[in-house]
N, C-alpha and C positions, 0 to 999 in steps of 0.2 A: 334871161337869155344865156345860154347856153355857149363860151368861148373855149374852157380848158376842161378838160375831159384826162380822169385818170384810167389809169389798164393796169390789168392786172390777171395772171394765171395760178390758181390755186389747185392745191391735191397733187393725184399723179402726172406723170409727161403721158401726152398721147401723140401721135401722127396727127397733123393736122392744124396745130396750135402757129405754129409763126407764118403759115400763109393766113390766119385769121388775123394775126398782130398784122404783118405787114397790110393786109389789106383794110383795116382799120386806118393804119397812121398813115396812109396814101391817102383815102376815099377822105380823110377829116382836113390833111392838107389842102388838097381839093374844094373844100366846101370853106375853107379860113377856120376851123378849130386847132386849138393846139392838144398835142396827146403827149402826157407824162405816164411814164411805164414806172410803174412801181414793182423794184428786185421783190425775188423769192414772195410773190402771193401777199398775203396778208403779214407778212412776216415783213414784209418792206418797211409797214407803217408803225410796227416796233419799235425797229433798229433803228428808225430815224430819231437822230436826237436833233432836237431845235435850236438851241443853244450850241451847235458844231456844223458851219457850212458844208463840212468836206463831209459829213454824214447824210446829208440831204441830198449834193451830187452823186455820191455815191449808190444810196438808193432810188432815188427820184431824178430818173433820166429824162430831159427834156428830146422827144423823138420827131426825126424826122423821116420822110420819106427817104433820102440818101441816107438815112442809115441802117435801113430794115432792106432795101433794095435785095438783098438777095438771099435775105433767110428764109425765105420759103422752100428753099433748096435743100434743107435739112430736115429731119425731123426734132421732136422734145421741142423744148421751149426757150426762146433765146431770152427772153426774162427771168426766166430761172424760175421755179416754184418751193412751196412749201406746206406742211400741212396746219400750221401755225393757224386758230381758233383765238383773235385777241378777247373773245367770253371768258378764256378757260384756257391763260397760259403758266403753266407748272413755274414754282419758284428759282427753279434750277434754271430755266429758260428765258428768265426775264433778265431783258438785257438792265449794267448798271442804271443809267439814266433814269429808268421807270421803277426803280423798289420802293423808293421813298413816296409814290402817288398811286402808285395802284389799288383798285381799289377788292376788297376779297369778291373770289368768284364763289356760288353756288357747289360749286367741284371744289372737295377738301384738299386744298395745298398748292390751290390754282387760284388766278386773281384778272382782274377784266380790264384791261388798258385801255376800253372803248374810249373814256373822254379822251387818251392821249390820239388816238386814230383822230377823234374829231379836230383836234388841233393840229393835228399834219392834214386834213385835209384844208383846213383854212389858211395855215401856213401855207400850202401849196395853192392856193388860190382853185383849187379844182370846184368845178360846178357841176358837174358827176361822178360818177366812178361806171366801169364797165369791169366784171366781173367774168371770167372765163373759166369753170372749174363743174365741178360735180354738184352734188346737192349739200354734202360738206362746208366747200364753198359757196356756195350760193345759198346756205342758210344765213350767211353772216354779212350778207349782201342784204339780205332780207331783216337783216336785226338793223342795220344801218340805215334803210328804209324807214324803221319805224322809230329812230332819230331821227330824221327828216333829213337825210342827204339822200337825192336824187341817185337811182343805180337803175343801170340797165344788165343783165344776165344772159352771158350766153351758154349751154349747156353743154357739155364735155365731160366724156368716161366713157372706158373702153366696153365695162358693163352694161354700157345703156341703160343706168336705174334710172336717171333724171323725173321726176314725175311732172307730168305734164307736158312731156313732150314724146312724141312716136319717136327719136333719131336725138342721138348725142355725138360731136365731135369723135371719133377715134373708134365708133365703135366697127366701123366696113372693114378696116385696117386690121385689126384686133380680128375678123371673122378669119381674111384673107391667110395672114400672116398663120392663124393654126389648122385651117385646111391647109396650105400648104406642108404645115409641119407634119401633119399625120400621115399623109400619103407618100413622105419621105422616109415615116415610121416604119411604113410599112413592109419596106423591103428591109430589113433588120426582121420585123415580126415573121416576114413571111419566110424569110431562111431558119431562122432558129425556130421557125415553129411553133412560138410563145406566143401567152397574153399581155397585150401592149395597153397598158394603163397607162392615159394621159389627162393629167389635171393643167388644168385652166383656169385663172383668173375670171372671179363671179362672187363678192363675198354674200350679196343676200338674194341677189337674181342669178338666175343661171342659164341666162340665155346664151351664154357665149358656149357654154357648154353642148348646149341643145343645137343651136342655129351652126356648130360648125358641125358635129356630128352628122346633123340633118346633111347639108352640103357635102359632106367630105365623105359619106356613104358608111359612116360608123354603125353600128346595130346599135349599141347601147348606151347611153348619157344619162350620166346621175347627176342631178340637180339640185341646187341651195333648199330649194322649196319642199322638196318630198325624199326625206330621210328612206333609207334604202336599208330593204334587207341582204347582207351578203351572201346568207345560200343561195338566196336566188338567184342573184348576180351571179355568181359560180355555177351554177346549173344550164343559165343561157347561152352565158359564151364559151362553156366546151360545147354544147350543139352548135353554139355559131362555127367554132375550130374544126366542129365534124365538118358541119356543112357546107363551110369555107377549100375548095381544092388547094389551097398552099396552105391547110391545117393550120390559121391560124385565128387570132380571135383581135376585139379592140374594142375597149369603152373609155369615152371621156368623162370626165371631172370636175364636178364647181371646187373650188378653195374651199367654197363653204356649207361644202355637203355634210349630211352626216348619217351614220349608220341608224338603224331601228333603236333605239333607247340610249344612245350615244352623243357625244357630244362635238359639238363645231371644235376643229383642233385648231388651238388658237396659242400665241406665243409671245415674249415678249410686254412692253408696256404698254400702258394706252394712251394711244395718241390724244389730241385738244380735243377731237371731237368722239373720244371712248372708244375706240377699236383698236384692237390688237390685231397684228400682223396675224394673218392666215397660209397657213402653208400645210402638207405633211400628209393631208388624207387621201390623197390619192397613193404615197407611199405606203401609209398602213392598209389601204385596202389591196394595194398589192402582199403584203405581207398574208392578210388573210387570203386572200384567194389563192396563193401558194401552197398556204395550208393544207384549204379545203377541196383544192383541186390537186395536188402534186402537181404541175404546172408550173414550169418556168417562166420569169415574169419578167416584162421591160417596163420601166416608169421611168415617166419622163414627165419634166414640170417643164411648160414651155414658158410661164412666167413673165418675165420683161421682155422676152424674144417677139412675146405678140403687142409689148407698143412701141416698141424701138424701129427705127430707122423712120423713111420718107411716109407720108399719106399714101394712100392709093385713090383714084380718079376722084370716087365716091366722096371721103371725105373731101379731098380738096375743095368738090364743089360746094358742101355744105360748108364748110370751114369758109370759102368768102362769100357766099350768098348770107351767112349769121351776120359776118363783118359788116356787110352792106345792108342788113337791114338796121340794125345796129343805131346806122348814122343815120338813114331813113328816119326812124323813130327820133331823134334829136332833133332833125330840121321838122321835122313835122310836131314836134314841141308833145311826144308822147312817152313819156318818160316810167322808169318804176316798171317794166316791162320785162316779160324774158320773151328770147327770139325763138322757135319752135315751129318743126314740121307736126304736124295732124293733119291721118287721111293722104297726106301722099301732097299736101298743099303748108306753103311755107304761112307764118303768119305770128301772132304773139297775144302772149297772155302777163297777168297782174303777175308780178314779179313773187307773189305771196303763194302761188301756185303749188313751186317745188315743194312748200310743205302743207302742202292739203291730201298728202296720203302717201302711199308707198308701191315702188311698182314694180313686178314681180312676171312671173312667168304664168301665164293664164294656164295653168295644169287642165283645167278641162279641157279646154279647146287645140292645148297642141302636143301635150303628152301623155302615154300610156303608162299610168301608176303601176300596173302587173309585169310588163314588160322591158319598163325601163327605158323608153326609145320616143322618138321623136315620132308625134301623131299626126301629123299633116295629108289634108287628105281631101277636098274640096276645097281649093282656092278660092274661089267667086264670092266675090265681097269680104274676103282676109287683105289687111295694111299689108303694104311689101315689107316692111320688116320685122311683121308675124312677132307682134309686141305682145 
């Protein structure tokens, strides 16, 4: 039986995350579960030392309905996140309490606090865990599964890689926020009469790339998936600039694009779960096509612009329909589950899902490899959000 249920948001903030907490710690009051929010993601069940009560309050808040009551009015996360991997946490990072038991990780100079998580979950008397985060998090959701604690997954990233689901928390938000930005761009582009290079968060998919371009009426979008030649790209958008009457041109950007025999620009250390921070290529491609066209060039990295502030309608509604299926599956004694749209219908699958493959931008079906641009062209029978 199912009484105290822990929560939890990992990875990055997106729009959308504290109307899914509040609707969570409402709907569970509701139904007589109690809901502990565990600070900063997985990182919470670190810093909690057991032998220090003001460590456990500190991290392990006992939540109630009056105290979330009105965080859905913001965006980010009012628990706080982080990208803390207790598989694979660096030696520098381990808080004191845990050096003397940790046990070595796989990853050289990294060590696996899993048993200390399982004793903060006992400690904390939790009879699940609900998991709010990317596929990052929601791997180690899935390793705690196969220690046999109960986890339910809800999916979130601005990316939309999640696998196994059509729709992730943040990502409507994430589309909005840089149509908006580019059509703002574009009275700058269209007075100087430059090419407006805008890179976008997308480190292995690059639908956000595609799906705002698509929308926001851009000619050209370079993608995680299909490494790009820059003459060519220089070739299209001075014809776009001819063919454009305010002479000007504009292609967007995955993070984690890359040139023809080049590489992901990549920077920084690697996080718990092995990625380094991506940034820069939508500058260097600026640099080249300056080059290669004489061409004045605006770049603009719209970055955390696109998950900052409030949800938009879209998310909201997914962010408490996930909430509420959430609780559904608990009273209905269905556990080990992630909550997931497919086909345009809400519904959920074996919480082991997220890692049964990798999900990417179907390049046949909705991009032009020659042309650079978004291929959409016969709707009838395409998911609404052209996954």
């Amino acid at each position: 039986m199912i009484k105290r249920v822990g929560l939890l948001t990992g990875g990055g903030d997106v729009p959308g995350l504290n109307p899914c907490i509040k609707a969570i710690v409402t709907r569970a009051e509701e139904e007589g579960l109690q809901t502990v929010g565990l600070r900063r993601g997985w990182g919470g069940f670190a810093e909690i030392n057991l032998d220090d009560p003001d460590s456990i309050g500190t991290n392990a808040l006992e939540l109630t309905r009056a105290m979330v009551r009105t965080i859905d009015r913001t965006g980010g996360t009012w628990l706080h996140t982080s990208r803390t991997n207790p598989v694979s946490m660096p030696e520098k990072e381990l808080p004191d309490h845990l050096r003397a038991g940790a046990l070595p990780s796989p990853k050289a100079g990294c060590f696996d606090v899993t048993p200390h998580v399982l004793k903060v979950i006992e400690k904390l008397r939790l009879d699940l865990v609900i998991s709010i985060g990317g596929d990052d998090t929601q791997s180690y959701a899935v390793h705690l599964h196969n220690q046999g604690i109960p986890v339910l997954s809800i999916p979130k990233t601005m990316d939309n890689d999640v696998y196994g689901t059509d729709y992730c928390i943040g990502f409507s938000t994430s589309i909005t926020r840089s149509v908006d930005f580019i059509h703002q761009l574009r009275t700058s582009a269209g007075s100087h009469e430059r090419i407006a290079v805008i890179e976008v968060f997308g480190r292995n998919c690059g639908e956000t790339s595609l799906i705002a371009a698509y929308l926001a009426g851009v000619e050209r979008a370079l993608i995680s998936e299909v490494p790009f030649d820059p003459e060519r790209v220089a070739q299209l958008l001075m014809a776009d600039k001819r063919h454009n009457p305010s002479n000007y041109a504009m292609v967007t950007v995955s993070e984690g694009a890359s040139m023809l025999e080049g590489k992901i620009i990549e920077y920084g250390q690697e996080d718990a779960y092995g990625h380094k921070k991506l940034g820069g290529i939508g500058g260097h491609t600026g640099d080249v096509l300056k080059r290669l066209t004489g061409e004045d060039i605006i770049y603009q990295q719209l970055a955390y612009l696109m998950r900052s502030g409030e949800p938009d309608s879209l998310d909201l509604m997914v962010a408490l329909n996930y909430a509420h299926m959430a609780i559904d599956l608990i009273l209905q004694g269905l556990l080990n589950r992630m909550v997931v749209l497919r086909n345009g219908v809400y519904t959920n699958v074996p919480v082991t899902t997220v890692k049964d493959g990798v999900k990417r931008v179907d390049v046949d079906a909705l991009y032009d490899i020659n042309e650079y641009r978004p291929k959409v062209r016969h709707m009838d029978g395409k998911p609404m959000f052209l996954y």
